[in-house]
C-alpha positions as CSV (number, residue, x, y, z in Angstrom):
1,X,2.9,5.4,-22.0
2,X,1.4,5.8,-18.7
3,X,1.4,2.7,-15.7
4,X,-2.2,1.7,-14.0
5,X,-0.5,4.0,-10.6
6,X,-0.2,7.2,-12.2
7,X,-3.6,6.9,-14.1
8,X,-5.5,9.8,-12.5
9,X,-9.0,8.3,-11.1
10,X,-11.5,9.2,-8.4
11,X,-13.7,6.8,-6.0
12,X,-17.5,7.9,-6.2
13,X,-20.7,7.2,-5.6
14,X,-22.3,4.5,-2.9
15,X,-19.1,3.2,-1.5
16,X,-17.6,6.7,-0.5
17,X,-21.4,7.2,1.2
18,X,-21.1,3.8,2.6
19,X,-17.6,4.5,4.2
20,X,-18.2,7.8,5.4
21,X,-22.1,6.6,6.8
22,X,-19.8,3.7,8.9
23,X,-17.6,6.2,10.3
24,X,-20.1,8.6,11.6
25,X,-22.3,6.0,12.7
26,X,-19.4,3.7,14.2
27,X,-21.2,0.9,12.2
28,X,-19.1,-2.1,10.1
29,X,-18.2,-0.9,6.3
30,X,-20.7,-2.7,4.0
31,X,-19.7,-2.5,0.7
32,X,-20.0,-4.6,-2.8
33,X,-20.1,-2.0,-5.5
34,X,-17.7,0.4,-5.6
35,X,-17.4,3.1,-8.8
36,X,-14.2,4.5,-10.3
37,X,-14.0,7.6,-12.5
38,X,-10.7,7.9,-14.4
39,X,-10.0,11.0,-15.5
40,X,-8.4,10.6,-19.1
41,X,-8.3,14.1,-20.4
42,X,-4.9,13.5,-21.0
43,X,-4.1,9.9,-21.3
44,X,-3.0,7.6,-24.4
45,X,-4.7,4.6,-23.2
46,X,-8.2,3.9,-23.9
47,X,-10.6,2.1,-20.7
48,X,-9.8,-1.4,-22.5
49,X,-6.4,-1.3,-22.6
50,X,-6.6,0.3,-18.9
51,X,-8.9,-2.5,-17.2
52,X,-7.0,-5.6,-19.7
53,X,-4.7,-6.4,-16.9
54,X,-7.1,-6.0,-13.7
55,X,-8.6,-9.8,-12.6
56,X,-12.3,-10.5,-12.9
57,X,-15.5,-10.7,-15.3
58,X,-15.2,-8.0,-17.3
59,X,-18.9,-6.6,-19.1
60,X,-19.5,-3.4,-20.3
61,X,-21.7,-1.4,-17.7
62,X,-24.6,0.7,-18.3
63,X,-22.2,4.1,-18.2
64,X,-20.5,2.6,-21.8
65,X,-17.7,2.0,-18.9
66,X,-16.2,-1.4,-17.9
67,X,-17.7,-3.6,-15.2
68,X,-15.6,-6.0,-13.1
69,X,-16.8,-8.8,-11.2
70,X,-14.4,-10.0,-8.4
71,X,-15.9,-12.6,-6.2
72,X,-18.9,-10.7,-4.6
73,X,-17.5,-7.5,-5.8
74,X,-18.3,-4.8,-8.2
75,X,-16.3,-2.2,-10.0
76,X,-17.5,0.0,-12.7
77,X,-15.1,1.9,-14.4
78,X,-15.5,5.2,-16.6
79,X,-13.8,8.2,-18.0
80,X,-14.2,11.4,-17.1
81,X,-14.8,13.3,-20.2
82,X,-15.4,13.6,-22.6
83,X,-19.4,13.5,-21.6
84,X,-18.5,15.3,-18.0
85,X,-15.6,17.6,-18.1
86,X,-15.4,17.7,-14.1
87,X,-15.6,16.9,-10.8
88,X,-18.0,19.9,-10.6
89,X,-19.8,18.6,-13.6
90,X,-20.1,15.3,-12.0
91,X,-21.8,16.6,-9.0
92,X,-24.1,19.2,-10.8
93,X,-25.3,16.1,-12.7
94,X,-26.0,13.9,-10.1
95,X,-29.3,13.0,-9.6
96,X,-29.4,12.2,-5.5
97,X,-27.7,14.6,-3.5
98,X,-25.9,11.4,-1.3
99,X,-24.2,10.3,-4.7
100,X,-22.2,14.0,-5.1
101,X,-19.5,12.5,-3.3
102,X,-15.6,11.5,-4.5
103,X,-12.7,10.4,-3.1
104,X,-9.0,11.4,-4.2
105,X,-6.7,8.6,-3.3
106,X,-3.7,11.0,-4.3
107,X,-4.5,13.5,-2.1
108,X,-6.4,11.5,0.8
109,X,-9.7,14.5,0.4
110,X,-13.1,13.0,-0.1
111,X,-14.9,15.9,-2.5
112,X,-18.5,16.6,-2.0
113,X,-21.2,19.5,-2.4
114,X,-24.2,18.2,-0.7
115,X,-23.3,14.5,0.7
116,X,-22.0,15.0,4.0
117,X,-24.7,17.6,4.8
118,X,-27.4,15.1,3.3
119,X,-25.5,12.2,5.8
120,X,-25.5,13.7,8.7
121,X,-29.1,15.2,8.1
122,X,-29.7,11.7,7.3
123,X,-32.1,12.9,4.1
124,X,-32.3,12.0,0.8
125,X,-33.3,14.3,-1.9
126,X,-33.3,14.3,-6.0
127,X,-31.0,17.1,-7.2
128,X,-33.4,17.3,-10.7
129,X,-36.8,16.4,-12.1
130,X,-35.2,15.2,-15.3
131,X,-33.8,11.8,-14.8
132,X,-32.6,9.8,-17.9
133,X,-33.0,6.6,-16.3
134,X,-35.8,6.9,-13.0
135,X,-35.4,3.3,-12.2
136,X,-31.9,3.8,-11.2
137,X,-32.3,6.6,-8.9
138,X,-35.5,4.7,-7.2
139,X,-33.6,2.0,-6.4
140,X,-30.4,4.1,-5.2
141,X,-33.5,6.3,-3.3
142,X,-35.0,3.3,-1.5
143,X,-31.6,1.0,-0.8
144,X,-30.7,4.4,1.5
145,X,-33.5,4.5,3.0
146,X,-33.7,0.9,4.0
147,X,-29.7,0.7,4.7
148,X,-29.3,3.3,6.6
149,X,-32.7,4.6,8.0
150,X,-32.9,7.7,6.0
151,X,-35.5,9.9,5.5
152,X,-36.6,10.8,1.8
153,X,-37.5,13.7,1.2
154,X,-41.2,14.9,0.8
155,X,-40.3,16.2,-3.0
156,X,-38.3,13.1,-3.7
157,X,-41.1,11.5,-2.2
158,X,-43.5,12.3,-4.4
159,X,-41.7,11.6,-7.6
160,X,-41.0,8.1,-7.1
161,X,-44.8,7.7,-6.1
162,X,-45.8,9.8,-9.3
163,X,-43.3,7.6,-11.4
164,X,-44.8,4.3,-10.3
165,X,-46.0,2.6,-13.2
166,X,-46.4,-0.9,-14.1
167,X,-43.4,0.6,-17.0
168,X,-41.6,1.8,-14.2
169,X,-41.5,-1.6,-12.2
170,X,-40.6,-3.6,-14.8
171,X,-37.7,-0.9,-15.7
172,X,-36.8,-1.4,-12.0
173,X,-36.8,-5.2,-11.6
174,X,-34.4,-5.1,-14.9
175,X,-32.2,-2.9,-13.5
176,X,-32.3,-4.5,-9.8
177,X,-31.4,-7.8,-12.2
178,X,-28.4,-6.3,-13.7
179,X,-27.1,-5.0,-10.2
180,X,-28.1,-8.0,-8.5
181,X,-30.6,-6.5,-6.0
182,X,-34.0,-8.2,-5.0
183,X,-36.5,-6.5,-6.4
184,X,-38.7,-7.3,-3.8
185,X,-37.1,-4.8,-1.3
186,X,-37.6,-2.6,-3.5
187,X,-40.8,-2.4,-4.6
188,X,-42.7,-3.4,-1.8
189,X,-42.2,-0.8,0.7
């Protein structure tokens, strides 16, 4: 039976972004929600068992995965498969070309096919026009933007301005609710 340190997992998402944004731009590291993707291809243990002995709140997140809450802290934790076989699955998936980002802890590498390119352009783009849940990527759209200055770009643009709906902003002050977001920032731009 395998021991939480040689459980295979990968940091994604907003904090790798976050971190790597600090370093180019010499600014502080602001982080509060940080994303874990185990990869359990060929583990015993099931995300329950995994998570049973880590400290915090423990809810189930909108991934079917486990989120913690530790202090003003968030992890979410998922597996890998067997809905995304890959890190290259992962990536092509993604909807915002920032968020194709991971970090190894093994190995020290930070993965990516369009993030650092996307950083240091400092421009956000949708990677697809199909988007199973819009609100999420609006809000992940518009916190980089604000955070960090961005630019979004004129396509992107357009979708979330198309998308805009009195459906959509409800959707979105729900899901800035769950993540614990002010809505406010985000929908009045």
């Amino acid at each position: 039976e395998e021991t939480l340190k040689e459980i295979p997992f990968f940091q994604v998402g907003g904090s790798i972004v976050d971190a790597v944004v600090s370093k180019i731009d010499n600014r502080p590291l602001e982080t509060q929600d940080y994303d874990f993707l185990i990869d359990n291809r060929k583990l015993t243990l099931d995300l329950e068992e995994i998570t049973k002995t880590l400290p915090g709140i423990k809810r189930q997140n909108f991934y079917k995965g486990t989120k913690l809450l530790v202090g003003d802290k968030e992890f979410d934790i998922w597996f890998l498969s067997p809905w995304r076989s890959d890190l290259k699955h992962v990536f092509e998936n993604n909807k915002i070309n920032l968020q194709t980002i991971a970090y190894d802890p093994k190995s020290k590498e930070i993965w990516t096919t369009l993030a650092i390119a996307a950083i240091q352009n400092k421009e956000i783009e949708i990677q697809r026009n199909y988007d199973d849940r819009p609100e999420e990527t609006i809000v992940k759209v518009i916190k980089y933007e604000k955070k960090y200055g961005f630019t979004i770009q004129e396509k992107t643009r357009r979708w979330i301005q198309q998308s805009m709906t009195p459906q959509m902003e409800e959707k979105i002050k729900n899901y800035c609710i769950y993540k614990n977001i002010n809505s406010d920032n985000i929908l009045k731009r």
